[in-house]
Backbone of each chain as ProteinMPNN parsed JSONL, in Angstrom:
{"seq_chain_A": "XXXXXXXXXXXXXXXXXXXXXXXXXXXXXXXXXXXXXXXXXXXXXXXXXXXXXXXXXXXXXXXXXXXXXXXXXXXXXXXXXXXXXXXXXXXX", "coords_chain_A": {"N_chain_A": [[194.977, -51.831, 103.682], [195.035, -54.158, 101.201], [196.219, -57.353, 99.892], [196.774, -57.336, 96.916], [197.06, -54.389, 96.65], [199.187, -54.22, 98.444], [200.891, -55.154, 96.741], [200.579, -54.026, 94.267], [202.03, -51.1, 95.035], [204.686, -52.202, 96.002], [205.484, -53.026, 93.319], [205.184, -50.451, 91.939], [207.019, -49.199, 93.622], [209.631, -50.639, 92.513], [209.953, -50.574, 89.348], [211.391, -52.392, 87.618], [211.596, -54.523, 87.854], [208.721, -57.499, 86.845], [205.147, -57.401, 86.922], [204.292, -59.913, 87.841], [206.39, -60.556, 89.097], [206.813, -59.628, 91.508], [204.156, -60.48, 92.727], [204.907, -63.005, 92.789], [206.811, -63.09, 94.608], [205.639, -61.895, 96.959], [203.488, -63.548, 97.788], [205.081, -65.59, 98.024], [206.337, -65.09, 100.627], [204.543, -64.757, 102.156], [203.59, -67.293, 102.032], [205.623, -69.215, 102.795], [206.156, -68.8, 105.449], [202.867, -69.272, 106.336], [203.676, -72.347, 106.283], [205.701, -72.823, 107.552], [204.786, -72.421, 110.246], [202.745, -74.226, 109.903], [203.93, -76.497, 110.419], [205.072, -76.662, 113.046], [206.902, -74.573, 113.264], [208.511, -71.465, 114.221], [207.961, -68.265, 113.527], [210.143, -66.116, 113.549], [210.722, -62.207, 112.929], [212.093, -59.709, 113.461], [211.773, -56.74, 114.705], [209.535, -56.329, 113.141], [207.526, -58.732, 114.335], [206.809, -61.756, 115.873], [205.211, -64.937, 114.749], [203.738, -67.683, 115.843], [202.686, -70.803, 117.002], [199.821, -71.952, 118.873], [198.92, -74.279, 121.309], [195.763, -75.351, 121.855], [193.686, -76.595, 124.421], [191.338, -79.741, 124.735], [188.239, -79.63, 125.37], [185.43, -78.826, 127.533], [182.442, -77.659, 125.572], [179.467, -75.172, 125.47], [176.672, -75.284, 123.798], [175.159, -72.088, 122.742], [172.869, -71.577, 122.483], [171.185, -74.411, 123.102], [171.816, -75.112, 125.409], [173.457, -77.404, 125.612], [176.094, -79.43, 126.174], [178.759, -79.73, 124.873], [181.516, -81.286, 123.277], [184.683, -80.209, 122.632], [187.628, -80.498, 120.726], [191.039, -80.527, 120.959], [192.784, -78.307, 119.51], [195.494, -76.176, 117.293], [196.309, -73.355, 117.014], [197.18, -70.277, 115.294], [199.464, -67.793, 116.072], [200.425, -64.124, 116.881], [202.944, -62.105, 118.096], [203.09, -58.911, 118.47], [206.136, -56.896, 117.293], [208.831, -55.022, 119.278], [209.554, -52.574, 117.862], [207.718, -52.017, 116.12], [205.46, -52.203, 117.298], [206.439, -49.359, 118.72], [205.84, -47.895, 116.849], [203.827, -47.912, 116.195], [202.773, -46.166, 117.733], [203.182, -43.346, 118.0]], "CA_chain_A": [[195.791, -52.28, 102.557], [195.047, -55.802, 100.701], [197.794, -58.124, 99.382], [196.793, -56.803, 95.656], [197.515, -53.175, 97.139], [200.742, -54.105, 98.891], [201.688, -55.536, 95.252], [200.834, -52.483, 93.66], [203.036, -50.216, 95.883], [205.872, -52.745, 95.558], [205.616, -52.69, 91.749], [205.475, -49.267, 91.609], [208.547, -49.149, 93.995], [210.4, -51.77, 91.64], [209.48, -50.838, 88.312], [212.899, -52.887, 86.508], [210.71, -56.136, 88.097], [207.795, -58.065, 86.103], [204.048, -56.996, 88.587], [204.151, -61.14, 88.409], [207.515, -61.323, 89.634], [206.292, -59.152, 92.281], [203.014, -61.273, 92.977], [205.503, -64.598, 94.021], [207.532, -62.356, 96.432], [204.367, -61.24, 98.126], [203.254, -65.339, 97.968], [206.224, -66.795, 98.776], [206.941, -64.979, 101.879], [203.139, -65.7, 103.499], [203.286, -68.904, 101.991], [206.704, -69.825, 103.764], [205.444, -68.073, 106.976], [202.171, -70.5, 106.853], [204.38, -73.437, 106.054], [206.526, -72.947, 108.792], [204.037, -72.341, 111.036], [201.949, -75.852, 110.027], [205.406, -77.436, 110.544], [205.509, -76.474, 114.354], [208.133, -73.763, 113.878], [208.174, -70.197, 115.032], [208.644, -67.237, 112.711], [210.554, -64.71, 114.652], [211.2, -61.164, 112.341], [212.947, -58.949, 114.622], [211.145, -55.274, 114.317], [208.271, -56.604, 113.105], [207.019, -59.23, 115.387], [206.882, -63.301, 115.642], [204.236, -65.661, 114.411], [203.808, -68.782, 116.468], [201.785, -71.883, 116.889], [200.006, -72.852, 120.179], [198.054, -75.599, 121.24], [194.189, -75.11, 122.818], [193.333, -78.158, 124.923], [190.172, -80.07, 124.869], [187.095, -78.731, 126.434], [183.78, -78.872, 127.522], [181.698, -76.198, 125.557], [178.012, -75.291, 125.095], [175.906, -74.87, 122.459], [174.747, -71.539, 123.943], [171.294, -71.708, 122.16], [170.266, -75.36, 123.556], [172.83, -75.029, 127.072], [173.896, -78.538, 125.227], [177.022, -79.629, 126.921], [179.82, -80.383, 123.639], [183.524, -81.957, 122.962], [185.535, -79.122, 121.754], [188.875, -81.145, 120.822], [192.672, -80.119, 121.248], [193.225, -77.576, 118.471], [196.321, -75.66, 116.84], [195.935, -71.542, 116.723], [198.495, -69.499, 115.29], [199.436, -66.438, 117.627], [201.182, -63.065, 116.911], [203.077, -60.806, 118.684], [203.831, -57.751, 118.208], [207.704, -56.565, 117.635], [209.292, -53.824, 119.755], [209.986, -51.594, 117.08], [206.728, -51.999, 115.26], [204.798, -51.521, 118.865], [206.17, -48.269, 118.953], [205.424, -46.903, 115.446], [202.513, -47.445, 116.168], [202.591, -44.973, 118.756], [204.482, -42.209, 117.854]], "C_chain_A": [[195.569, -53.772, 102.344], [196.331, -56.199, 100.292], [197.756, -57.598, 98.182], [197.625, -55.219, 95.745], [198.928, -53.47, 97.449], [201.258, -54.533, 97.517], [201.953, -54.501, 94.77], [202.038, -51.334, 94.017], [204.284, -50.94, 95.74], [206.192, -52.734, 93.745], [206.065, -51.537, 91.209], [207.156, -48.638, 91.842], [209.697, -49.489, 93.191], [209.887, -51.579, 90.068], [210.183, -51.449, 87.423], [211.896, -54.578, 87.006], [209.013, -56.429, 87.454], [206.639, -57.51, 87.315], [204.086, -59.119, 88.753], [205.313, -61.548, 88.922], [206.909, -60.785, 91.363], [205.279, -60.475, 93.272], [203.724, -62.671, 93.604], [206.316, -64.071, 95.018], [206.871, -62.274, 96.981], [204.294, -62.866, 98.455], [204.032, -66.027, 98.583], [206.834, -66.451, 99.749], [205.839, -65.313, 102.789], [203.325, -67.015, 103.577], [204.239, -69.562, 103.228], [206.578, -69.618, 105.312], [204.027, -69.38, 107.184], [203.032, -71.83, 106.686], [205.311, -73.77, 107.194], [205.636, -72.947, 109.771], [203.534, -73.858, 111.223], [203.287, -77.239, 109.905], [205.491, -77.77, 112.112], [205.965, -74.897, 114.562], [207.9, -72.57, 113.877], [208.555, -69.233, 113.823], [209.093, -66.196, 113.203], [211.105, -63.414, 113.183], [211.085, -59.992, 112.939], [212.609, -56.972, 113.712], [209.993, -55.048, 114.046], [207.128, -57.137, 113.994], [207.432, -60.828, 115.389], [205.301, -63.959, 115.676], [204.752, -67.231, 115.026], [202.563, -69.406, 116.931], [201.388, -71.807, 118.359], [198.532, -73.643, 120.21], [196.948, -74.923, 122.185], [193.826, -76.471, 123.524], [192.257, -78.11, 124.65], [189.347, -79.737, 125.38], [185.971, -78.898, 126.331], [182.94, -77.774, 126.704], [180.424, -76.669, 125.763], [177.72, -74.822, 124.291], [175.312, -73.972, 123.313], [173.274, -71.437, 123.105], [170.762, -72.674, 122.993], [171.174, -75.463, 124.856], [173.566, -76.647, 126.692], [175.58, -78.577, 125.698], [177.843, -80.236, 125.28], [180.995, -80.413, 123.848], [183.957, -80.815, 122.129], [187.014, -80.041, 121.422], [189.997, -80.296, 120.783], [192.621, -79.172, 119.643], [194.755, -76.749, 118.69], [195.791, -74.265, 116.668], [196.947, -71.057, 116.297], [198.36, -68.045, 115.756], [200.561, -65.438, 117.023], [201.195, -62.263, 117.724], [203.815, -59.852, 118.441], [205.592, -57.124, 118.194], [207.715, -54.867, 118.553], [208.731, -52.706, 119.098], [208.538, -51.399, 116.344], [205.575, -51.602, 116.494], [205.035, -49.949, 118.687], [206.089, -47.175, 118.058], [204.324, -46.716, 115.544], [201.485, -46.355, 117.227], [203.048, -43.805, 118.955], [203.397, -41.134, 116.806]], "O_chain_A": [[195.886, -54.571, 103.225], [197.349, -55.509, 100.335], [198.881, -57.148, 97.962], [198.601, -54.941, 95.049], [199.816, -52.989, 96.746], [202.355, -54.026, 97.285], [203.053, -53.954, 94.698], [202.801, -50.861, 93.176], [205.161, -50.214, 95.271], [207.249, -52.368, 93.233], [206.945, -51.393, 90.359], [207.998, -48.089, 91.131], [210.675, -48.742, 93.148], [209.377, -52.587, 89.58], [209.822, -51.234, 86.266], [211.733, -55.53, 86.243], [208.165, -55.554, 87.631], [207.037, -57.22, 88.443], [203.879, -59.565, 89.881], [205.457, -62.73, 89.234], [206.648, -61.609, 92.24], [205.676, -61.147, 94.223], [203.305, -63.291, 94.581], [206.474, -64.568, 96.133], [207.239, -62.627, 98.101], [205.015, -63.354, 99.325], [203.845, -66.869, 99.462], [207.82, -67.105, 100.089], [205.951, -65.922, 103.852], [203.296, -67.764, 104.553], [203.86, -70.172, 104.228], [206.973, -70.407, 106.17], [204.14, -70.27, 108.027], [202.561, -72.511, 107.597], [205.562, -74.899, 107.617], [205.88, -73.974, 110.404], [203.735, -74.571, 112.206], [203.367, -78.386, 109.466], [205.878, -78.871, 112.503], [205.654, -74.155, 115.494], [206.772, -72.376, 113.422], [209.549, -69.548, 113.168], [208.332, -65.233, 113.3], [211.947, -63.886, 112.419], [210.057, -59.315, 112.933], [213.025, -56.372, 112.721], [209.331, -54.067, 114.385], [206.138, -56.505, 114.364], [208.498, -61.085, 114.83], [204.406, -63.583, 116.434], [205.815, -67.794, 114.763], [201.551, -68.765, 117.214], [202.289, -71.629, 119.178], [197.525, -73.627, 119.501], [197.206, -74.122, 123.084], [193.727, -77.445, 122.777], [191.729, -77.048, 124.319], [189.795, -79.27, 126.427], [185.384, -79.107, 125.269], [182.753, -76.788, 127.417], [180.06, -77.806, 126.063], [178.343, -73.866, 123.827], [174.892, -74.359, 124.404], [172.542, -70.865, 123.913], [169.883, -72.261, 123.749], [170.827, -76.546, 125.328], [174.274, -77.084, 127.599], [176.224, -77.553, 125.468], [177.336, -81.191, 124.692], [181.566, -79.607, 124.584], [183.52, -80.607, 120.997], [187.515, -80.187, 122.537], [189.725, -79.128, 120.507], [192.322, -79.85, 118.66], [195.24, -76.609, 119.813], [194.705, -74.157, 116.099], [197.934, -71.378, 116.96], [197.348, -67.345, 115.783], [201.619, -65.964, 116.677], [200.233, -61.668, 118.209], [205.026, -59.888, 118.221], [206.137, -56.973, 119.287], [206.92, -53.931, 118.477], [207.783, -52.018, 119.476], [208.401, -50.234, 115.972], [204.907, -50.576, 116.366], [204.052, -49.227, 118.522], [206.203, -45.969, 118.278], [203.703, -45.718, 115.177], [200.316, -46.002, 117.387], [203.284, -43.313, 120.058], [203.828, -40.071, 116.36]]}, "seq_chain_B": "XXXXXXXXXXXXXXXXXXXXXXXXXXXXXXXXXXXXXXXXXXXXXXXXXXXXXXXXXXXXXXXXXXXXXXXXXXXXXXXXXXXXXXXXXXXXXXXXXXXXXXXXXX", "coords_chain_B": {"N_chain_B": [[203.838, -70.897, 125.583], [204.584, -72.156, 123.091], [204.008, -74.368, 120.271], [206.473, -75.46, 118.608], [208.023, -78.132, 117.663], [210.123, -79.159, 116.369], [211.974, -77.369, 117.269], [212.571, -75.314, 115.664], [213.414, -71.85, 114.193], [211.967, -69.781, 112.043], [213.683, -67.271, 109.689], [214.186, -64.114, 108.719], [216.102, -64.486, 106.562], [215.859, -67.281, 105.935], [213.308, -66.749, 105.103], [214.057, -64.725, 102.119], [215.901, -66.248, 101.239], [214.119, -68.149, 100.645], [212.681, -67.059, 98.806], [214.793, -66.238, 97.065], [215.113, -68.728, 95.661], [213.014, -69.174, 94.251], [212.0, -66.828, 92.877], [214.188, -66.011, 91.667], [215.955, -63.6, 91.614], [218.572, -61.98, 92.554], [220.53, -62.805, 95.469], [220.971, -60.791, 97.556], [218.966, -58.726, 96.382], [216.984, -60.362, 97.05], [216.604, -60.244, 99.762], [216.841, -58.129, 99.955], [213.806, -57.045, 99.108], [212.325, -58.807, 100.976], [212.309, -57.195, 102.741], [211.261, -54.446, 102.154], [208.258, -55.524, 101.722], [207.716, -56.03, 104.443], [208.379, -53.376, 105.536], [206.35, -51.964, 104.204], [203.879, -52.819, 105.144], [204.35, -52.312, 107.817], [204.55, -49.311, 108.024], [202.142, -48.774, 106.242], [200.127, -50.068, 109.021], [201.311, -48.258, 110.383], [200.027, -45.585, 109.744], [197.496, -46.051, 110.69], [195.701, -48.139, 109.004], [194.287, -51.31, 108.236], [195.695, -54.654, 107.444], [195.336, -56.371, 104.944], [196.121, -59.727, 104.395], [194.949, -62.002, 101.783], [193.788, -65.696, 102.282], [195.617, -65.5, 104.221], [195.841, -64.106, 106.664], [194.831, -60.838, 108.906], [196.149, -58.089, 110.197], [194.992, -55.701, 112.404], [194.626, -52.431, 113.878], [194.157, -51.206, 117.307], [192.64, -49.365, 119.874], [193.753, -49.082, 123.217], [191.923, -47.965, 125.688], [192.624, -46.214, 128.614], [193.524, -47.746, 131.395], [194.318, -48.91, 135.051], [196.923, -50.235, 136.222], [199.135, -52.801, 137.986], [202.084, -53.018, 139.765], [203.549, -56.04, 138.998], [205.392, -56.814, 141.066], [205.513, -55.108, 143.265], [203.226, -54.624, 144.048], [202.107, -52.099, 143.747], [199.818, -49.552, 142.683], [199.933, -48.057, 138.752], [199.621, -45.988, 136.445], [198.479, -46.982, 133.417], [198.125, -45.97, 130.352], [196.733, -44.291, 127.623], [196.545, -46.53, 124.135], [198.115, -47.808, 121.213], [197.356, -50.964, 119.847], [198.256, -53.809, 118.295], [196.516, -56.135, 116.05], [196.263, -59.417, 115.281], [194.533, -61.484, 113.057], [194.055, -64.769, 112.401], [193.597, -66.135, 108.932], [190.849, -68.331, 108.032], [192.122, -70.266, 106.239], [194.469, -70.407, 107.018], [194.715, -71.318, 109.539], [193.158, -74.021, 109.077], [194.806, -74.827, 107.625], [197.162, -75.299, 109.524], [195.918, -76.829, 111.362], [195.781, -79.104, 110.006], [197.987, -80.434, 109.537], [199.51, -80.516, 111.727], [197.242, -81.512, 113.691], [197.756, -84.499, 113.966], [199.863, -85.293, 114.316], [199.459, -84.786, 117.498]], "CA_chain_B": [[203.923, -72.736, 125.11], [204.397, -72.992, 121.476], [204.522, -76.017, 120.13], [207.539, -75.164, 118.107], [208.563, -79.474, 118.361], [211.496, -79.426, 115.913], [213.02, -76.136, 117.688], [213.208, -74.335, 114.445], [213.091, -70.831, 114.054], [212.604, -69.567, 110.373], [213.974, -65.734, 110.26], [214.334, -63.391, 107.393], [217.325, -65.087, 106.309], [214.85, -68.238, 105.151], [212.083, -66.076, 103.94], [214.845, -63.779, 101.443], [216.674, -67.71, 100.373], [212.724, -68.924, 99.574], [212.348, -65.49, 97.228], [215.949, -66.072, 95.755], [215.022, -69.621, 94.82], [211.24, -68.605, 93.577], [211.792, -66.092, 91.491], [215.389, -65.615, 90.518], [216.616, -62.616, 91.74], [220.05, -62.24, 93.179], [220.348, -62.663, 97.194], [221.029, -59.287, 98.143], [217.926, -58.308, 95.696], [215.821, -61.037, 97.78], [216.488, -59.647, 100.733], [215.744, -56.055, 99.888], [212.579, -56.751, 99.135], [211.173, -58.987, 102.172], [212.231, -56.191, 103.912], [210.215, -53.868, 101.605], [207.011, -56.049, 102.268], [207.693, -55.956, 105.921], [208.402, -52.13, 105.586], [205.29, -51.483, 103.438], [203.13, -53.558, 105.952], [204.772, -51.715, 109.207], [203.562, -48.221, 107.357], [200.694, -48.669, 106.666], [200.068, -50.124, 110.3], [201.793, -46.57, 111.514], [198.705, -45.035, 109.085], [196.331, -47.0, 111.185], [195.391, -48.709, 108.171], [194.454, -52.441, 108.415], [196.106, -55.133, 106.344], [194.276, -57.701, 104.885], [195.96, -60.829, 103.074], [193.933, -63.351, 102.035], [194.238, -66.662, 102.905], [196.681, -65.54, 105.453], [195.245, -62.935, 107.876], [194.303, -59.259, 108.696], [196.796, -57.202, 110.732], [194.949, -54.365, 112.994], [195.399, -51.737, 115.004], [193.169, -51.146, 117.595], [193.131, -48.106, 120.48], [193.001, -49.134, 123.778], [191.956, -46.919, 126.437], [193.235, -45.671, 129.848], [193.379, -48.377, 132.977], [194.937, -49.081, 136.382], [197.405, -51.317, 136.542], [199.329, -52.986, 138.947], [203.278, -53.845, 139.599], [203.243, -57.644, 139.621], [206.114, -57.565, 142.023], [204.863, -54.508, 144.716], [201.68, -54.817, 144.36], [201.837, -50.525, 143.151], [199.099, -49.155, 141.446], [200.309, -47.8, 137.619], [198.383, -46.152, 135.185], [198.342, -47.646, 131.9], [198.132, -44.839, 129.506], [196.336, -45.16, 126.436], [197.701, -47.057, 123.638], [197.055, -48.416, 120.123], [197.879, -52.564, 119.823], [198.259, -54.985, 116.916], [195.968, -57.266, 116.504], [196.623, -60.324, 114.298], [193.628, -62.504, 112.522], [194.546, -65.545, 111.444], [192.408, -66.27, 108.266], [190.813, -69.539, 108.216], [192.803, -71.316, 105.26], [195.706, -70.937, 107.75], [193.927, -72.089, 110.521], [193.037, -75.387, 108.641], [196.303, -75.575, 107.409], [197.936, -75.647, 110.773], [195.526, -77.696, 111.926], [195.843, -80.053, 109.209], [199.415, -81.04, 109.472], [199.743, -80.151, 113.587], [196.648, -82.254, 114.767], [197.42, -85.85, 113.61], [200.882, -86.526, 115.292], [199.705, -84.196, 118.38]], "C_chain_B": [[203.822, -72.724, 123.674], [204.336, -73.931, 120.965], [206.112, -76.071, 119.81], [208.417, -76.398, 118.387], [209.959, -79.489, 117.623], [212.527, -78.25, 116.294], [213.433, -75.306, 116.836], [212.356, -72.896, 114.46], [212.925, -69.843, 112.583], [212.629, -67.778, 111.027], [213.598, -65.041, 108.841], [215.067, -63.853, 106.649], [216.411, -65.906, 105.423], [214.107, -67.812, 104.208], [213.156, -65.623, 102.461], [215.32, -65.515, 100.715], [215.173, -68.076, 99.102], [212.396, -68.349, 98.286], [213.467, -65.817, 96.453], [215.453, -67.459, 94.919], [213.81, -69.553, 93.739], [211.24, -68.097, 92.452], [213.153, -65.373, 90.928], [216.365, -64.487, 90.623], [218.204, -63.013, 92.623], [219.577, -62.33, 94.637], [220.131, -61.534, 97.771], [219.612, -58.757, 97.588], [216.474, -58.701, 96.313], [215.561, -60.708, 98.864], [216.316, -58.374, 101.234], [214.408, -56.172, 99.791], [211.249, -57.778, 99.928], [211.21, -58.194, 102.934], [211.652, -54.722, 103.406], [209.135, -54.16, 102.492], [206.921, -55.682, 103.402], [207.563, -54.147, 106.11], [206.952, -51.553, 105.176], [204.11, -51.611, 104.245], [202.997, -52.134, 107.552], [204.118, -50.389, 108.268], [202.244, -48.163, 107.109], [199.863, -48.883, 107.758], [199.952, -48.716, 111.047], [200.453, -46.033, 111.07], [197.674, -45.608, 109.786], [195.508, -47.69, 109.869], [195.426, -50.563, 108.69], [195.219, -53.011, 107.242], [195.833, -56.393, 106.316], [195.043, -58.768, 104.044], [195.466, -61.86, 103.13], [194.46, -64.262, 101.749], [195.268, -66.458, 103.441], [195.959, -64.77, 106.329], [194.929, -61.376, 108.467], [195.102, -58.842, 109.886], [195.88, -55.838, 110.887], [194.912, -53.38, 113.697], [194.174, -51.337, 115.939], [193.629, -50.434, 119.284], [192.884, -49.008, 121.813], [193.094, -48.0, 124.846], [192.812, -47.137, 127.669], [192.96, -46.733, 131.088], [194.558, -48.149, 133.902], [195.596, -50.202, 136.056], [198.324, -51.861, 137.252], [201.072, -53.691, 139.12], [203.384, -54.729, 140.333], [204.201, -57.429, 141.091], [205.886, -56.932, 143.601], [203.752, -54.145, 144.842], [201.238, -53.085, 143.976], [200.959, -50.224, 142.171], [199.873, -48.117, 140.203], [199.728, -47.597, 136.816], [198.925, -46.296, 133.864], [197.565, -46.573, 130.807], [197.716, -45.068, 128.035], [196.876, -45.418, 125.469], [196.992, -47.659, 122.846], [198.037, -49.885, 120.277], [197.356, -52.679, 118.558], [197.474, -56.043, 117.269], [195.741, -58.042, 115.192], [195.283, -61.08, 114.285], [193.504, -63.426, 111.885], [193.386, -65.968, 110.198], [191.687, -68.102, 108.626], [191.345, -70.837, 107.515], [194.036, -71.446, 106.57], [195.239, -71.511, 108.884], [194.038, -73.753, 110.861], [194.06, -75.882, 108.617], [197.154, -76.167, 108.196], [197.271, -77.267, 111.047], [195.657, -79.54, 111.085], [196.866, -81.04, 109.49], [199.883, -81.477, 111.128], [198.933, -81.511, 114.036], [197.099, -83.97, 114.677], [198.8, -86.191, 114.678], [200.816, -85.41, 116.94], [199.44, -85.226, 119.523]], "O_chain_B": [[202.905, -73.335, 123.126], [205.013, -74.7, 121.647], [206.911, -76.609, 120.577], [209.403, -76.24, 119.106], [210.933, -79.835, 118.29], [213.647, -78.146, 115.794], [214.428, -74.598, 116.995], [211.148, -72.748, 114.648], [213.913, -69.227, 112.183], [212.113, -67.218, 111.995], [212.78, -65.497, 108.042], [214.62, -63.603, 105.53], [216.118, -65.472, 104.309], [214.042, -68.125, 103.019], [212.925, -66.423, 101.554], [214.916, -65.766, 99.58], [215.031, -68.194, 97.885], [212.027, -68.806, 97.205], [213.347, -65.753, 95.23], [215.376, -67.405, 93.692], [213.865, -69.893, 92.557], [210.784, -68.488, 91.378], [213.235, -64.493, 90.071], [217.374, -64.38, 89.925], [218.655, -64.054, 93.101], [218.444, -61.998, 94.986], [219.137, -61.308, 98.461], [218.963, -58.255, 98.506], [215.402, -58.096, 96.293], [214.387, -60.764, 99.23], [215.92, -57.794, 102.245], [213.744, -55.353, 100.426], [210.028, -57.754, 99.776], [210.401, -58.152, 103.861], [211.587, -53.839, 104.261], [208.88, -53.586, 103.55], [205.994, -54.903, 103.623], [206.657, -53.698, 106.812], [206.463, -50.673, 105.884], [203.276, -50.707, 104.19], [202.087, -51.453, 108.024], [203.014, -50.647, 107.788], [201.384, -47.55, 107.741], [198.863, -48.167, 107.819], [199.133, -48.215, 111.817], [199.618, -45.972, 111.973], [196.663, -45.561, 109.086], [194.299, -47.588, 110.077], [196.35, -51.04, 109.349], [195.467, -52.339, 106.241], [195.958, -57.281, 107.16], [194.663, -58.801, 102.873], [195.402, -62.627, 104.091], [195.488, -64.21, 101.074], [196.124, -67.309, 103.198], [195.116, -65.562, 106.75], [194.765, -60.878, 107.354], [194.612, -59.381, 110.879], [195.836, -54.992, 109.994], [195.557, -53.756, 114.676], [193.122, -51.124, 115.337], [194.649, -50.801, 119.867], [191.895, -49.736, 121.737], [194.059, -47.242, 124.94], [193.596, -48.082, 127.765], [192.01, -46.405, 131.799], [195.528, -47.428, 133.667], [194.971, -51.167, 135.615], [198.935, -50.8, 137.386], [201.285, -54.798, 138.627], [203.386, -54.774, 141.563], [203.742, -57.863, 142.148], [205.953, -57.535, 144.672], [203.316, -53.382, 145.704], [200.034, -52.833, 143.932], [201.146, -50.507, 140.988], [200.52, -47.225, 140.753], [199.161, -48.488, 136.184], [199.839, -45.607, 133.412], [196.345, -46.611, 130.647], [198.269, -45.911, 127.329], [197.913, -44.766, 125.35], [195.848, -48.07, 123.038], [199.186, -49.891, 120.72], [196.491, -52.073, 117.926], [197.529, -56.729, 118.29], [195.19, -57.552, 114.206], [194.812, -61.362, 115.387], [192.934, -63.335, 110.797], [192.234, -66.119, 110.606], [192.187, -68.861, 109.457], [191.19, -72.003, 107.879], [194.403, -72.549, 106.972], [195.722, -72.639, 108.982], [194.464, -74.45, 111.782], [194.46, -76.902, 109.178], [197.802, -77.182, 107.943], [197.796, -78.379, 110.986], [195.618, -80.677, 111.553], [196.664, -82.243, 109.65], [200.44, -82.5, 111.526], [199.516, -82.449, 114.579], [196.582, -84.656, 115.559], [198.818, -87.048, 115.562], [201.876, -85.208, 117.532], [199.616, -84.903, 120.698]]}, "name": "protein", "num_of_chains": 2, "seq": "XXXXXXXXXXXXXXXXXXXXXXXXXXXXXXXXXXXXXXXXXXXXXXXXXXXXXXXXXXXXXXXXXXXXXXXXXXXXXXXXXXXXXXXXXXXXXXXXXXXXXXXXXXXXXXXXXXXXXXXXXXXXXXXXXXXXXXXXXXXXXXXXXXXXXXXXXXXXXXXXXXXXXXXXXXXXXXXXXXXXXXXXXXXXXXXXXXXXXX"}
């Protein structure tokens, strides 16, 4: 399922709503989800799962073509985990 | 270790306010339908279906098989029974984004 798809299916669901009113609900709940995220802060949604930031330290890598020894610097990753409830739908 | 420096947690609560201010609907109306999305999302998941949004990330499910595994505290072998997991992809606009805002006062 794409984000166009999940629109669709919500549209369909909602047909008394505009498909572009639609289109900023879909937007403005990732958006606020990355926004919070590049803030620091944690997105916890209880059934679903939580989206959270963590830090990678600095590091030696290699270029594994030339065995070249490189500066990897401190990076930001954002990390999900899985909710309970959504864990075990997917197992059922 | 999250970073998570200002201790804030945004919930559904936030997301459902951001939709009422956005696009107008009543509260109760905003909050029916992040919990649509979320519903619509979790389903298709159950379908083993991936879910792709772009510039945000790909939600998918992925089987794993049958191991041994071990209880941390008596050392008991436990088999680990097979099992499908979520597996989150952050895209790379969010990536940047994080990194954008995150790396400078880290």
């Amino acid at each position: 399922m794409t984000k166009s798809e999940l629109i669709a299916r919500l549209a369909e669901a909602n047909p008394h709503l505009f498909q572009r009113d639609v289109e900023r609900i879909v937007s403005t709940i990732f958006d606020e989800i990355s926004n919070a995220l590049a803030r620091g802060d944690r997105v916890e949604l209880r059934g679903f799962g939580a989206f959270s930031v963590k830090q990678r330290e600095a590091r030696v890598g290699r270029n594994p073509r030339t065995g070249e020894a490189v500066k990897v610097s401190s990076k930001f990753v954002p990390f999900f985990k899985t909710g309970k409830l959504l864990r075990d739908k997917l197992n059922t | 270790m999250g970073v998570n420096m200002a201790g804030h947690t945004v919930t559904r609560a936030q997301l459902s306010e951001s939709v009422y201010e956005e696009v107008g609907l009543s509260r109760n109306e905003s909050a029916e339908l992040v919990e649509s999305v979320l519903d619509e999302m979790i389903a298709a998941l159950a379908r083993g279906e991936m879910v792709k949004i772009s510039s945000f990330g790909s939600f998918s499910v992925r089987q794993k098989g049958r191991r041994v595994g071990r209880n941390p505290k008596t050392g008991d072998e436990v088999p680990i029974l097979p099992r499908k997991v979520l597996v989150f992809r952050p895209s790379h606009v969010l990536k940047n984004q994080i990194n954008a805002t995150l790396s400078d006062d880290a």
